[in-house]
ZAVEXLO-737352 format. One record per residue (C-alpha): residue in three letters; x, y, z. Coordinates in nm, 3 decimals, always signed. Layout:
<drenmis>
@aa = ALA&x = X&y = Y&z = Z
...
</drenmis>
This chain:
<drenmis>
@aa = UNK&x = +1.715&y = +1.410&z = +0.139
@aa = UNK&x = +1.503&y = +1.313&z = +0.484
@aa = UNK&x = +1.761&y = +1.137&z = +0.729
@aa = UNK&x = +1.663&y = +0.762&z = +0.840
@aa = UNK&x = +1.381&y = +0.720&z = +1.039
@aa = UNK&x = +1.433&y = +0.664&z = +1.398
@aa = UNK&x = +1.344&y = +0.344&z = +1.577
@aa = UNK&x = +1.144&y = +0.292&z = +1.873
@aa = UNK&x = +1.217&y = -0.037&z = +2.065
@aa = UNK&x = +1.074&y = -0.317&z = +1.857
@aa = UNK&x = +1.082&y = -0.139&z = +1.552
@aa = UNK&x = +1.237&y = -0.220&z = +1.207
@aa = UNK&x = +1.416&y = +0.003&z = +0.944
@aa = UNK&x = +1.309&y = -0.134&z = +0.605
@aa = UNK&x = +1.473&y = -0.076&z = +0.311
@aa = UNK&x = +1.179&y = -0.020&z = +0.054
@aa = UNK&x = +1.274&y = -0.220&z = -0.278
@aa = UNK&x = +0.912&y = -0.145&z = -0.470
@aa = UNK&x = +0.605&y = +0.041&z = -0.378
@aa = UNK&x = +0.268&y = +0.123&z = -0.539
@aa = UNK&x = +0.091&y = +0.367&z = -0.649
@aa = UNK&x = -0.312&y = +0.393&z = -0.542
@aa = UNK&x = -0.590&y = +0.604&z = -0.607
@aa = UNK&x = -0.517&y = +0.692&z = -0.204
@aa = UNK&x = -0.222&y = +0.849&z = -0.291
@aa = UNK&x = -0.344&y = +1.066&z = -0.537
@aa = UNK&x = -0.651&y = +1.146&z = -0.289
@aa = UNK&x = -0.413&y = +1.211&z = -0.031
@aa = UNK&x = -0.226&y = +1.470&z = -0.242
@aa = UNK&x = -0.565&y = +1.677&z = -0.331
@aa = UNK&x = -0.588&y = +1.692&z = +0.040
@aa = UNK&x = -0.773&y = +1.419&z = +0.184
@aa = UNK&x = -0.688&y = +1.341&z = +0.534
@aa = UNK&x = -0.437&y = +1.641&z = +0.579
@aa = UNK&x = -0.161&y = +1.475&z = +0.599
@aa = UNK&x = +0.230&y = +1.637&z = +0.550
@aa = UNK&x = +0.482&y = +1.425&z = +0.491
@aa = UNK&x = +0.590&y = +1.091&z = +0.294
@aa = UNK&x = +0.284&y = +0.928&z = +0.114
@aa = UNK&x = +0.291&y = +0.586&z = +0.016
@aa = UNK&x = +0.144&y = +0.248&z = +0.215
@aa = UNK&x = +0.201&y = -0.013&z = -0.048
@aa = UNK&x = +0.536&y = -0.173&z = -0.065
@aa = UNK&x = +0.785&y = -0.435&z = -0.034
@aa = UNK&x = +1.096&y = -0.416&z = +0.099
@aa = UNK&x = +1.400&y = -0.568&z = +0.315
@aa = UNK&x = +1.465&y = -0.499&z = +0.713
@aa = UNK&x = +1.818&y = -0.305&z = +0.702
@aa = UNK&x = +1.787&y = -0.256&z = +1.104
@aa = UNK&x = +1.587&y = -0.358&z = +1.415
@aa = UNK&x = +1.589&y = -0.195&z = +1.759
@aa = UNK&x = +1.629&y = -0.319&z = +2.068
@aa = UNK&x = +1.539&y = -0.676&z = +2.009
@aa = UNK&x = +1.701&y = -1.007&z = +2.133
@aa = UNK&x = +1.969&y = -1.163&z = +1.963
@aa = UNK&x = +1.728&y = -1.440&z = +1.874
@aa = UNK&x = +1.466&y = -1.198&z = +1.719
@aa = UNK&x = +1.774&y = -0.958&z = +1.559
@aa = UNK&x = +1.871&y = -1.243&z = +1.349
@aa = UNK&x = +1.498&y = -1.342&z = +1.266
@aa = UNK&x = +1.429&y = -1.022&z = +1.088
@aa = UNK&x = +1.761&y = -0.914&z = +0.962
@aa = UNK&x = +1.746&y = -0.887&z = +0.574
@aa = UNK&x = +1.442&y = -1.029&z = +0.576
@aa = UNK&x = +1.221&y = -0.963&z = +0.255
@aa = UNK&x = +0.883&y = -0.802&z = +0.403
@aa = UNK&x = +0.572&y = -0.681&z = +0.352
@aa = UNK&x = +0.387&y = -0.422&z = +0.632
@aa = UNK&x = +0.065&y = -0.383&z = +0.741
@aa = UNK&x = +0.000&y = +0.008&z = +0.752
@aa = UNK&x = -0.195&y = +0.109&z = +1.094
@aa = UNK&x = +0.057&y = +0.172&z = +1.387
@aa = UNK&x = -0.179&y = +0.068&z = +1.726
@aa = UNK&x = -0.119&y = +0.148&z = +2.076
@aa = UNK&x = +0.086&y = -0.173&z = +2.172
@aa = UNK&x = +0.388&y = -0.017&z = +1.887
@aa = UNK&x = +0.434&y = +0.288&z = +2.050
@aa = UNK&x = +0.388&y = +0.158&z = +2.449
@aa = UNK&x = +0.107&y = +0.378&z = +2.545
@aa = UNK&x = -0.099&y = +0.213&z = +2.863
@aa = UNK&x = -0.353&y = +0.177&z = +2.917
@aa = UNK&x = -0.454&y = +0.101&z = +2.568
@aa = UNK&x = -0.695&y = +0.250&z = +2.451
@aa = UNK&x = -1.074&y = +0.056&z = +2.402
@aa = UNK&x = -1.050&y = -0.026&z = +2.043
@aa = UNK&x = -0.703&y = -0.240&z = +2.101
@aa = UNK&x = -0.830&y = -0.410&z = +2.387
@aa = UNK&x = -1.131&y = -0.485&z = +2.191
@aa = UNK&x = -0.858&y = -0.666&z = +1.927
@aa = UNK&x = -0.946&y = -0.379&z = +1.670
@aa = UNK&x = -0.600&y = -0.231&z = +1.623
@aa = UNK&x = -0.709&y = -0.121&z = +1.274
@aa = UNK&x = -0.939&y = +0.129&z = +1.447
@aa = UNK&x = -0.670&y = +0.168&z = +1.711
@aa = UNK&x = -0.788&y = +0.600&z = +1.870
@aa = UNK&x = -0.444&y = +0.691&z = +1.869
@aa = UNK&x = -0.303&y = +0.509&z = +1.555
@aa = UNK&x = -0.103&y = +0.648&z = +1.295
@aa = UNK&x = -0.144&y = +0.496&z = +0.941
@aa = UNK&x = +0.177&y = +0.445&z = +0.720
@aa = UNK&x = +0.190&y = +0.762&z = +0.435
@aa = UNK&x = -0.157&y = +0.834&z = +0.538
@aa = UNK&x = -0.149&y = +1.001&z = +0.930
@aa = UNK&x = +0.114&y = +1.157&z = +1.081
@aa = UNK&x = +0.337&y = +0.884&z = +0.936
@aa = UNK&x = +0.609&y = +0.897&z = +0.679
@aa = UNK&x = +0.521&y = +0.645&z = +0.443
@aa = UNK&x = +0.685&y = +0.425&z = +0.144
@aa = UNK&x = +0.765&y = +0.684&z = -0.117
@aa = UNK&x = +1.137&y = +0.687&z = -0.005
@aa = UNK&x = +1.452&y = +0.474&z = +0.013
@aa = UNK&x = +1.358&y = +0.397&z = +0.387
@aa = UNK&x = +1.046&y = +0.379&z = +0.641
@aa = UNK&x = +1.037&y = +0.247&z = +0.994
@aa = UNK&x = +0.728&y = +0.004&z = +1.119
@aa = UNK&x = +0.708&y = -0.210&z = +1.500
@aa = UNK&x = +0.815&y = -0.568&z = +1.377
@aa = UNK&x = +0.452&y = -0.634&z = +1.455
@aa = UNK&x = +0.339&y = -0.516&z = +1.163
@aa = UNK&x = +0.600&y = -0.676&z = +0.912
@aa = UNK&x = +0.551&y = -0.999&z = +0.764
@aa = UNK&x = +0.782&y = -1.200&z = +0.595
@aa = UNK&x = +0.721&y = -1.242&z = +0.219
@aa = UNK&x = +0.806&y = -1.619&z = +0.052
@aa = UNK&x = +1.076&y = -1.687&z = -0.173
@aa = UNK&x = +0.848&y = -1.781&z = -0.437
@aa = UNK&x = +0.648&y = -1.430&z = -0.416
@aa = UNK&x = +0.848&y = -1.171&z = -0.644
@aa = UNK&x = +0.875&y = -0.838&z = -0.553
@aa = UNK&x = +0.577&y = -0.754&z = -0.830
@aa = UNK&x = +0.371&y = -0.983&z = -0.656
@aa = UNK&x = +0.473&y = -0.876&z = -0.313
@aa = UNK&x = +0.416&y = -0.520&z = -0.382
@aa = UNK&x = +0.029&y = -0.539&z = -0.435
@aa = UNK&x = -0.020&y = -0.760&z = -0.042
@aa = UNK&x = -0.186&y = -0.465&z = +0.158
@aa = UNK&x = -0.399&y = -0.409&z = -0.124
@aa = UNK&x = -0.458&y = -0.757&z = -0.215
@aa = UNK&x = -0.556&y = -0.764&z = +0.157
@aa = UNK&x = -0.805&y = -0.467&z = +0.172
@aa = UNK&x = -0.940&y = -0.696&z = -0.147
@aa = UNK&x = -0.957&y = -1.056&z = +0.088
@aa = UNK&x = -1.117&y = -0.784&z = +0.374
@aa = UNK&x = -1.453&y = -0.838&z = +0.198
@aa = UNK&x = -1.456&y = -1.213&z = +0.255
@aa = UNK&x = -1.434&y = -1.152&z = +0.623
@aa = UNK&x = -1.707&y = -0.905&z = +0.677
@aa = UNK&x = -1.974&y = -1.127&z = +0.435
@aa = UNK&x = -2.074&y = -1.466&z = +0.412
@aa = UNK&x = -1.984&y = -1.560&z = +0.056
@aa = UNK&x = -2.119&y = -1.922&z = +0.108
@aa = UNK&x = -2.479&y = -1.703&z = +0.110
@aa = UNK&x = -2.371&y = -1.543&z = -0.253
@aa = UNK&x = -2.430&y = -1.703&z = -0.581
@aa = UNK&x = -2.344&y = -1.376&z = -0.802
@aa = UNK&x = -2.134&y = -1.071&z = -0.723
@aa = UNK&x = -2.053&y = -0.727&z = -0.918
@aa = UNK&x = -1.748&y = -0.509&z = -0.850
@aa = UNK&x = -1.830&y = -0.154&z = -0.997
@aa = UNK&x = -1.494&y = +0.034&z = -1.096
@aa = UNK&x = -1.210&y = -0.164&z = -1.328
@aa = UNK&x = -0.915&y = +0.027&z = -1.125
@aa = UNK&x = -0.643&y = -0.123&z = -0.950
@aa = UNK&x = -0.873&y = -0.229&z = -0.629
@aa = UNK&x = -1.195&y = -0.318&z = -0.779
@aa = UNK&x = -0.917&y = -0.575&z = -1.064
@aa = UNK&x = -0.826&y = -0.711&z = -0.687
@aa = UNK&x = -1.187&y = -0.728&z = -0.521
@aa = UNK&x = -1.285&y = -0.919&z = -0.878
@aa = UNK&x = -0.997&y = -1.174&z = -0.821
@aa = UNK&x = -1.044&y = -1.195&z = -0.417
@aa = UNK&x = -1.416&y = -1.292&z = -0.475
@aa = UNK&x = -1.390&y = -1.490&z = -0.763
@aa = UNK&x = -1.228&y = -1.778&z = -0.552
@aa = UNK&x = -1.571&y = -1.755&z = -0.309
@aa = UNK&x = -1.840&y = -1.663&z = -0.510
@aa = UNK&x = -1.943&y = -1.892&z = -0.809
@aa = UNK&x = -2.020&y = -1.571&z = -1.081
@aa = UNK&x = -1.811&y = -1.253&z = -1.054
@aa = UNK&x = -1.917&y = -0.990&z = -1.274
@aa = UNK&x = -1.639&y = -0.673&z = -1.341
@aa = UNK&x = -1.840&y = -0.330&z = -1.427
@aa = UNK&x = -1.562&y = -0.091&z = -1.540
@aa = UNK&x = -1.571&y = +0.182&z = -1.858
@aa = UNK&x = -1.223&y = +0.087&z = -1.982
@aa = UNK&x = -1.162&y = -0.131&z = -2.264
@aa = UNK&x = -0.833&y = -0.254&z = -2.200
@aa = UNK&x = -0.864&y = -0.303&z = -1.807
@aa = UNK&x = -1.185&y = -0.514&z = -1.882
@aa = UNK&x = -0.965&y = -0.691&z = -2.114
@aa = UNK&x = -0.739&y = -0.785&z = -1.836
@aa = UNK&x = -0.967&y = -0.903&z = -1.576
@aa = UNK&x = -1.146&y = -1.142&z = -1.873
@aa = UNK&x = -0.816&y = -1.241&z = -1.933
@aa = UNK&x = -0.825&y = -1.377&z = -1.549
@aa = UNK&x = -1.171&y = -1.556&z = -1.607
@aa = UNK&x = -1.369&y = -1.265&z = -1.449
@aa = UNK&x = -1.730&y = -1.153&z = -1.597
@aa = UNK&x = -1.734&y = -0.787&z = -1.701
@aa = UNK&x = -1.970&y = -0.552&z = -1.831
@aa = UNK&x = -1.908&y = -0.239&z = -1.989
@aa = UNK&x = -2.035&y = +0.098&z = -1.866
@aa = UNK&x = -1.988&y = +0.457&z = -1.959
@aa = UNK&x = -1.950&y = +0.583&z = -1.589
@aa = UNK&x = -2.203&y = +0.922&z = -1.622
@aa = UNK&x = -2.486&y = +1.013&z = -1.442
@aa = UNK&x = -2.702&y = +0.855&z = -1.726
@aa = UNK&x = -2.579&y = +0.499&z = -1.649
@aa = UNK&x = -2.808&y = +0.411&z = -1.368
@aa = UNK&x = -3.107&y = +0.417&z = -1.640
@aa = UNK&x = -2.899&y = +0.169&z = -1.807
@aa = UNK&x = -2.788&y = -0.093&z = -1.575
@aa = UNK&x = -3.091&y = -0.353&z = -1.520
@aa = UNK&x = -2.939&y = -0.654&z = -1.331
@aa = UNK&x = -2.909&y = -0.629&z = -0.949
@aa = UNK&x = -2.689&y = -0.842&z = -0.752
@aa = UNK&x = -2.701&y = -0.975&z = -0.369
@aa = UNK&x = -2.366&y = -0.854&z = -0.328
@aa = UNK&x = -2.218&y = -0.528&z = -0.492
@aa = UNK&x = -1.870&y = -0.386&z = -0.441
@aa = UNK&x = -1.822&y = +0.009&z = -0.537
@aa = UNK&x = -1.490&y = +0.050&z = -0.594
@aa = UNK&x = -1.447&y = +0.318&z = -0.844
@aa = UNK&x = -1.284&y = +0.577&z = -0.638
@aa = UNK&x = -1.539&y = +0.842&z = -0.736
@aa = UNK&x = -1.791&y = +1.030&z = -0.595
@aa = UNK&x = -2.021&y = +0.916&z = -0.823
@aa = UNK&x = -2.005&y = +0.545&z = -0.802
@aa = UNK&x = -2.219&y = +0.488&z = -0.512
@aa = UNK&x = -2.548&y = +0.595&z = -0.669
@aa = UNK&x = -2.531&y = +0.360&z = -0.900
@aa = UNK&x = -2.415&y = +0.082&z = -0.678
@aa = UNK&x = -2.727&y = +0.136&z = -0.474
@aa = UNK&x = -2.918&y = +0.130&z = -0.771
@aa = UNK&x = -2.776&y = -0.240&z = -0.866
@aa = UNK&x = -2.759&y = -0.364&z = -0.489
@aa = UNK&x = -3.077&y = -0.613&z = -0.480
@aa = UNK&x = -3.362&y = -0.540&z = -0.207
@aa = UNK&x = -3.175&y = -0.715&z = +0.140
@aa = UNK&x = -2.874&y = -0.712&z = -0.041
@aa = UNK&x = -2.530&y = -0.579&z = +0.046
@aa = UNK&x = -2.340&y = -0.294&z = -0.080
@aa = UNK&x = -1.968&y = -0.253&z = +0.036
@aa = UNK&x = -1.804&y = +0.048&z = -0.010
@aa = UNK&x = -1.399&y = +0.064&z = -0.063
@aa = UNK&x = -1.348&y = +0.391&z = -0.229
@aa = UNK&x = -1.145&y = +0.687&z = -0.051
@aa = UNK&x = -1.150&y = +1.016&z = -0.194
@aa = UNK&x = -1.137&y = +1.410&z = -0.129
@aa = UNK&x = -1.466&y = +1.534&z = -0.076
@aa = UNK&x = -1.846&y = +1.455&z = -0.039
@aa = UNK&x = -2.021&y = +1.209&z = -0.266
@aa = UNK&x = -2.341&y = +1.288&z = -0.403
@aa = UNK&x = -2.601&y = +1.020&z = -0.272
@aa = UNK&x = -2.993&y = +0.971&z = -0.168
@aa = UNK&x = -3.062&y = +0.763&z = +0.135
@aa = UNK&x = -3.381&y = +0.678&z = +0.022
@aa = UNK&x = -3.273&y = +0.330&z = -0.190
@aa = UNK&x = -3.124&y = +0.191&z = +0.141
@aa = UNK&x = -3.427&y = +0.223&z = +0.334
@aa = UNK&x = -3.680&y = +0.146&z = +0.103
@aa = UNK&x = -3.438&y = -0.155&z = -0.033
@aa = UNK&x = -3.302&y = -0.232&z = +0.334
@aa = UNK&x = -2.959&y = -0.249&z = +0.242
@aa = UNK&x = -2.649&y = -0.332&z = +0.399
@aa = UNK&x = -2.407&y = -0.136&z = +0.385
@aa = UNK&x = -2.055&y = -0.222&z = +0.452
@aa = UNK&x = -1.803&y = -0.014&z = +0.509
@aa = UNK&x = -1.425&y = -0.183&z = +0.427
@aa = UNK&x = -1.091&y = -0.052&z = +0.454
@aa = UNK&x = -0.734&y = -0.273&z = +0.534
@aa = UNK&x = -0.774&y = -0.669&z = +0.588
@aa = UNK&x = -0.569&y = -0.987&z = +0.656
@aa = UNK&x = -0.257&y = -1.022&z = +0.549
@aa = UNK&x = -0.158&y = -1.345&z = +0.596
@aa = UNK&x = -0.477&y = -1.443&z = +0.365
@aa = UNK&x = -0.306&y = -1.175&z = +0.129
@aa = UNK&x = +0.066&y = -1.345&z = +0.162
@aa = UNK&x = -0.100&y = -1.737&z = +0.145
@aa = UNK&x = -0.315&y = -1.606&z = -0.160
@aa = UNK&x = +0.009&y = -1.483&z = -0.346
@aa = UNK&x = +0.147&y = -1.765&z = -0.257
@aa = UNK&x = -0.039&y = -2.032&z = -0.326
@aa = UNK&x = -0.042&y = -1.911&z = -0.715
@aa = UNK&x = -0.411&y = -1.841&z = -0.707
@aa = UNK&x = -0.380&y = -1.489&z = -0.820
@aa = UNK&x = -0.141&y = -1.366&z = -1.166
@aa = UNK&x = -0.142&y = -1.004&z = -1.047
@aa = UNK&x = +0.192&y = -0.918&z = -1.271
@aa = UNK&x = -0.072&y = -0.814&z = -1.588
@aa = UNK&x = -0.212&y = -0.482&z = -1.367
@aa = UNK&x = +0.114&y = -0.339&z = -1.378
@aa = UNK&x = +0.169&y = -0.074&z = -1.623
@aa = UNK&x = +0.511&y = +0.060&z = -1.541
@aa = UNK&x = +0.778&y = +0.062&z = -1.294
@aa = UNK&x = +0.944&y = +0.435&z = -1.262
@aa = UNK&x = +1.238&y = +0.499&z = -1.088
@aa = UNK&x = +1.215&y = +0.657&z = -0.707
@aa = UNK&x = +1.376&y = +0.994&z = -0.835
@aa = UNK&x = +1.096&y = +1.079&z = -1.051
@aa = UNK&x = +0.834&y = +1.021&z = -0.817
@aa = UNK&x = +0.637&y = +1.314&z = -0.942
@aa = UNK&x = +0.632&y = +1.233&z = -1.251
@aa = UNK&x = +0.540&y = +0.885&z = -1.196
@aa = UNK&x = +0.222&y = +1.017&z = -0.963
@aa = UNK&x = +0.095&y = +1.246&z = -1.261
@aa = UNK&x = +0.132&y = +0.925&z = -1.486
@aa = UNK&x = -0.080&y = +0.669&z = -1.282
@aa = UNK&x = -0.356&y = +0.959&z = -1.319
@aa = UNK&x = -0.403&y = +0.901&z = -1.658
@aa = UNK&x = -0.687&y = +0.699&z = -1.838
@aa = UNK&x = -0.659&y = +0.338&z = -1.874
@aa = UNK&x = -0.335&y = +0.329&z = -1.631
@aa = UNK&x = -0.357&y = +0.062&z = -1.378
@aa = UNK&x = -0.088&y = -0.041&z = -1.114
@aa = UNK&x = +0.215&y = +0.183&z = -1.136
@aa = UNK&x = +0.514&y = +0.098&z = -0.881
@aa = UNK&x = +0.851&y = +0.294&z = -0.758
@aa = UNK&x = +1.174&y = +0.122&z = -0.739
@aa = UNK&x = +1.409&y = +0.260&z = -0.537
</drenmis>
C-alpha cells in the first residue's frame, strides 16, 4: 500500500469515493505518455485534509464533496516566474504541468490523491456520486462548444459510440439543432437514441469510408482508434470542421491530402470547463447514469481495467 500523498501549501488530500475508467487509461497502460505510477483522472471524492490554509478556507473545503480538474500549472507548485503559457491564462498547456494519473502524477486509482485547492470544485448536493464521477469528462465533452461556434452549425456527427463520443453527442445536442451518433455497437447506439440523439450504424473497417455518403459542417472523431480519422475527414464537408478527441498509443494512419483540397479545420481538443460540466449535471440536462456498466470494487482494479476493454462495455467506475 502507497503512503498518503504529501501536501504542498494550498493543497488538498481527497479521499476518492468513485472514479472512472477511460479509453486513456487503457492507452496509458500500453504505454502512451510513459508514465509510472497511479493512473486514473476521473473521479469524485471528499477533501480528508488541506495544507496550510486559513482557518476560514480550512473549514471551506473540509469534507467537502469534490470534483478536480486534472492539469497541475505553475501557480500550484510556486514556481516564478511562470512560465508563458500561464501568464497567457492557458494553464491547461501550463510547460511545466503535471497531469493527474497521466504525467508524473499519481492519479485516482487509489483510496487517496492530493490536488492545489485550485483545481477542486465543489460538487452539488443534488449531483450523485454517478453523476459526479463522469465531470472532467463531461467537460472535455462541453470543451467543443468553446473552441466552435455552434450558433454557425445546423447538423453535427460524433464518430465513435464510446464513453466520450456518448458525452460529445449529449454536450452538442443542447447547441446544435441535429446530432447524429456514428458508432458500430448495437446496444451503445441504443443508449444514446434512448437520450434523443440521431445515430447511424457503421461497421468501423477500412471499407466504411466507401460507405458513408453524408458529410457534415461539423464532425467529432472520437473513437479512440487509429483508424477513425480517415473516415472523419472523409465525412467533414469542404470548409468544414473536424475535431479530434481521441488519445491513443501510437501513429494513426492518415492522408493530408482531404484537408487541403477540402480546407478543413482541424481542431485539436483535450480537457474543458468545468463549471459548464458541474452546472450541466446540475441543471438535469444530462441522464448520464445509463453509460455505466458496472461499478467494481478498488481491490480488483485489474480486473476491472481488463473488463472495460471488452466489446460493448461503456463507463466502468472504482469504488473505493
Amino acid at each position: 500500500m502507497k503512503p498518503l500523498p504529501k501536501l504542498r501549501p494550498g493543497w488538498a488530500l481527497v479521499h476518492v469515493r468513485l472514479a472512472g475508467i477511460c479509453n486513456t487509461d487503457v492507452e496509458i497502460l500500453r504505454g502512451y505518455h510513459n508514465f509510472q505510477g497511479t493512473p486514473g483522472h476521473e473521479f469524485v471524492g471528499e477533501v480528508a485534509e488541506v495544507a496550510d490554509v486559513s482557518a476560514g478556507e480550512r473549514k471551506k473545503w473540509m469534507g467537502r464533496r469534490v470534483c478536480g480538474e486534472i492539469n497541475v500549472a505553475c501557480s500550484a507548485y510556486g514556481f516564478r516566474p511562470q512560465c508563458e503559457f500561464c501568464q497567457r491564462g492557458l494553464k491547461t498547456h501550463c510547460a511545466r504541468r503535471t497531469v493527474l494519473g497521466i504525467v508524473a502524477h499519481d492519479g485516482a486509482f487509489a483510496e487517496y490523491l492530493a490536488l492545489p485547492l485550485e483545481n477542486l470544485h465543489v460538487v452539488p448536493n443534488s449531483v450523485s456520486d454517478e453523476e459526479a464521477v463522469f465531470t472532467e469528462p463531461l467537460a472535455a465533452a462541453c470543451e467543443i462548444l468553446e473552441q466552435v461556434d455552434a450558433e454557425k452549425v445546423e447538423t453535427a456527427a460524433i464518430l465513435g459510440d464510446g464513453k466520450l463520443g456518448q458525452l460529445c453527442a449529449r454536450a452538442l445536442k443542447g447547441a446544435v439543432p441535429r446530432v447524429v451518433l456514428y458508432g458500430k455497437h448495437d446496444k451503445k447506439l441504443a443508449i444514446a437514441r434512448h437520450a434523443g440523439i440521431g445515430t447511424r450504424k457503421v461497421r468501423g473497417d477500412s471499407s466504411e469510408s466507401a460507405r458513408v455518403r453524408e458529410a457534415f459542417p461539423l464532425v467529432v472523431e472520437a473513437t479512440g482508434s487509429p483508424n477513425g480519422l480517415g473516415l472523419a475527414q472523409q465525412m467533414t464537408e469542404p470548409r468544414g470542421t473536424l475535431v479530434l478527441k481521441s488519445t491513443f498509443h501510437g501513429a494513426a494512419p492518415v492522408e493530408t491530402w482531404p484537408i487541403v483540397v477540402k480546407e478543413i479545420n482541424v481542431v485539436g481538443s483535450r480537457c474543458g470547463p468545468f463549471k459548464k460540466a458541474v452546472a450541466l449535471l446540475h441543471s438535469g440536462g444530462v441522464d448520464l447514469k445509463p453509460l455505466i456498466t458496472h461499478t467494481f470494487p478498488l481491490v480488483e482494479a485489474q480486473k476491472a481495467i481488463a473488463f472495460a476493454q471488452r466489446a460493448g462495455v461503456l463507463k466502468v467506475l472504482l469504488k473505493a
